[in-house]
N, C-alpha and C positions, 0 to 999 in steps of 0.2 A: 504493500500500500504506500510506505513513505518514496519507493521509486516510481510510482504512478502520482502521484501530487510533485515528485523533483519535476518529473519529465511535464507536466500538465503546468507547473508554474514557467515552467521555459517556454513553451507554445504561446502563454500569454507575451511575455515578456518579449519574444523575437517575431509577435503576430506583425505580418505584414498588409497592408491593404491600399489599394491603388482605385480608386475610384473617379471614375473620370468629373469631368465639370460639364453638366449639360448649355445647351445653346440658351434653353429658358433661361437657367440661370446666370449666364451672361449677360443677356439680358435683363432681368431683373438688376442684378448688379450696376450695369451702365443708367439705367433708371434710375436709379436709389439714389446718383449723384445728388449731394445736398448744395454745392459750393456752384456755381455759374463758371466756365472755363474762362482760363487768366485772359487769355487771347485766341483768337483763329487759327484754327487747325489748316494744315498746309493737305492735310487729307480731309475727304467729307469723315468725320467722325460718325460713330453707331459700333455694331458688331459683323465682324467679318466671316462668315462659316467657310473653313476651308475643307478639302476631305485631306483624311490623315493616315497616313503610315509610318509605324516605326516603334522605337522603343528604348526603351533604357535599363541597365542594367549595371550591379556591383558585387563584387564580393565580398563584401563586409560580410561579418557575421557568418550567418547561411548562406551566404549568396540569395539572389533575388535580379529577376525581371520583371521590369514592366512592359506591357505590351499597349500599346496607345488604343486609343478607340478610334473610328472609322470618321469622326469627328471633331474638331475643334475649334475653336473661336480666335479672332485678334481683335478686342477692340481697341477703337480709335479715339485718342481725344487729346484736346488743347492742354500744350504746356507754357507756362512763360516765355519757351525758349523754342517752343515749335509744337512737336508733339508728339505722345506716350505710343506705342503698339505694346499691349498687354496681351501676348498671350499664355492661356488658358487652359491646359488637354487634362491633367489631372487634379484632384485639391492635393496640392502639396507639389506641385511640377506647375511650374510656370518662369516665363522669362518677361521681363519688359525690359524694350530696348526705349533710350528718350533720340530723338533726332531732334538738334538745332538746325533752323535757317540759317545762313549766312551768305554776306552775297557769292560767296564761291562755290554752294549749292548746300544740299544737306549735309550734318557732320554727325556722326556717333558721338553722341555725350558718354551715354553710360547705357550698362546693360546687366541688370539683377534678374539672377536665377535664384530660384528656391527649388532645391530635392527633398526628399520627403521619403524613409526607408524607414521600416521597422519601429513606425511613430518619432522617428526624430527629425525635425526641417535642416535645411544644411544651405544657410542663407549667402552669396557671392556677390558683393555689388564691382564691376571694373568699372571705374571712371577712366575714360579717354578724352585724351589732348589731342587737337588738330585733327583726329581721324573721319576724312569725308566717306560717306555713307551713298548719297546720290550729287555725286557733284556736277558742278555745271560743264556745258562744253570745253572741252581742251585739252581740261583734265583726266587723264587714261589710267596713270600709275598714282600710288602713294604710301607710303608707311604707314603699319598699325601702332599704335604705342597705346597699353591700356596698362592698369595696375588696380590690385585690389592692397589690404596693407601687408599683407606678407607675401604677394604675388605678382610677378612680370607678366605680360601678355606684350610679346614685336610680333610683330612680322606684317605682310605688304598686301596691297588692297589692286584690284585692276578693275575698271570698267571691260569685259567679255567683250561686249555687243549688243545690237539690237536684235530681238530673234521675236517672231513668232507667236503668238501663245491664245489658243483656242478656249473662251470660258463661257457656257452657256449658248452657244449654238452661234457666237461670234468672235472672228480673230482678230486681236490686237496687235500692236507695236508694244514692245517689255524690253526696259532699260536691264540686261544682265551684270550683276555686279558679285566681282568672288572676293570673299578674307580668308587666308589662308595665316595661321599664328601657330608658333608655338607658346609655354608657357614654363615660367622657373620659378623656385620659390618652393613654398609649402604645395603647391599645385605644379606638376610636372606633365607635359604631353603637347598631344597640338589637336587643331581643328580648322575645318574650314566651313565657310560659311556662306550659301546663294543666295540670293535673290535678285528677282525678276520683280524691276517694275511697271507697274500700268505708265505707260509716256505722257498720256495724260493726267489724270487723276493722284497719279503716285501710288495708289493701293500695292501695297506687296500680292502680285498674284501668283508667284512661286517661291516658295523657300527649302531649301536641302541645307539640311546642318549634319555637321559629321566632326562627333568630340570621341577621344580616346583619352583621359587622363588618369595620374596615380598621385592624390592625395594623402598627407602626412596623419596621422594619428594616433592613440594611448596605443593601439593594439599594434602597429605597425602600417606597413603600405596600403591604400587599399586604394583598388583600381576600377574605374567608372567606364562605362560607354554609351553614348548617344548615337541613334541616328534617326533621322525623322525625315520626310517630305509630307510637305504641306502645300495644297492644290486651291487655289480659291474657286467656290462652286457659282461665286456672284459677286457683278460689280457696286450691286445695290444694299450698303447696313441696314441689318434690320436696328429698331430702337425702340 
């Protein structure tokens, strides 16, 4: 009996659960805003449904994957400095990136992640300098330079091209932009990072993220992997 209550208090203690965020309550959520936006959104702001694939994954512990839902949100909305993409796919898995305006086009402010394994959040905010996001004409190449406090993120950004990209039974023009980084510090590995924007509108209508990293901690190494593509199903937020 006391190795049935050992083994039974462990189950509790290493329960993992991965539940996604439905589109309603995105929804709801971008409703519920109480505060009026600082400024104009450089995107129409609402909720973005994009369809989803991919998953994430650690060894910690018991090990554990998450496997994404077929579903996920980015909503959009005004910051002081331009504006938020929040997205959305699990409670406890989320990123929001912030983009400033600038006259040289958009730039990567910052970008917070939150994982979420075994009941604990594992919160990451990188603030970046100078790094353009959608920049204006000219500009092709640039350096990444991000940092969280015990963490480097270099490495270099290219505008791809213009390509293509079929949403809803019409083809657009999609500004292609890649970040490709590694990372030193308490956080070790690299990543690279897609996205396709609408030429118009700006809406991100494609994103492929791809992390592989090994974070420090009590127990020793422990090593992560992302991969996701994200499809937008429409150019219209719902709100």
């Amino acid at each position: 009996m006391f190795a049935v209550a050992i083994a039974a208090a462990w189950l509790v203690v290493l329960r993992d659960t991965a539940e996604p965020v439905t589109v309603g309550e995105a929804i709801d959520s971008f409703r519920e805003k109480t505060e009026p936006s600082p400024a104009e959104s450089p995107i129409p702001e609402g909720v973005y449904v994009y369809a989803t694939a991919g998953f994430e994954k650690t060894d910690a512990l018991t090990g554990v994957t998450h496997r994404y839902p077929k579903r996920s949100t980015i909503t959009i909305s005004a910051t002081d400095c331009g504006v938020s993409l929040l997205w959305r796919v699990l409670k406890g898995r989320t990123t929001e990136w912030i983009y400033c305006t600038t006259p040289g086009g958009w730039e990567l402010a910052s970008q917070d992640e939150r994982h979420t394994f075994f009941g604990r959040t594992e919160p990451t905010t990188y603030v970046c300098t100078g790094v353009p996001i959608r920049p204006t004409a000219g500009t092709t190449k640039w350096s990444v330079a991000c940092s969280t406090d015990t963490s480097e993120e270099r490495g270099a950004g290219n505008v791809v091209g213009r390509e293509p990209i079929r949403i809803g039974g019409q083809t657009l023009s999609a500004e292609h932009v890649r970040r490709a980084s590694t990372f030193s510090g308490q956080i070790r590995g690299s990543s690279r990072h897609d996205v396709w924007f609408d030429s118009e509108s700006g809406v991100p209508v494609r994103i492929v993220m791809v992390s592989r990293t090994t974070n420090d901690s009590s127990v020793g190494d422990v090593h992560y992997e992302e991969r996701v593509t994200l499809r937008l199903t429409s150019l219209a937020p719902r709100r």
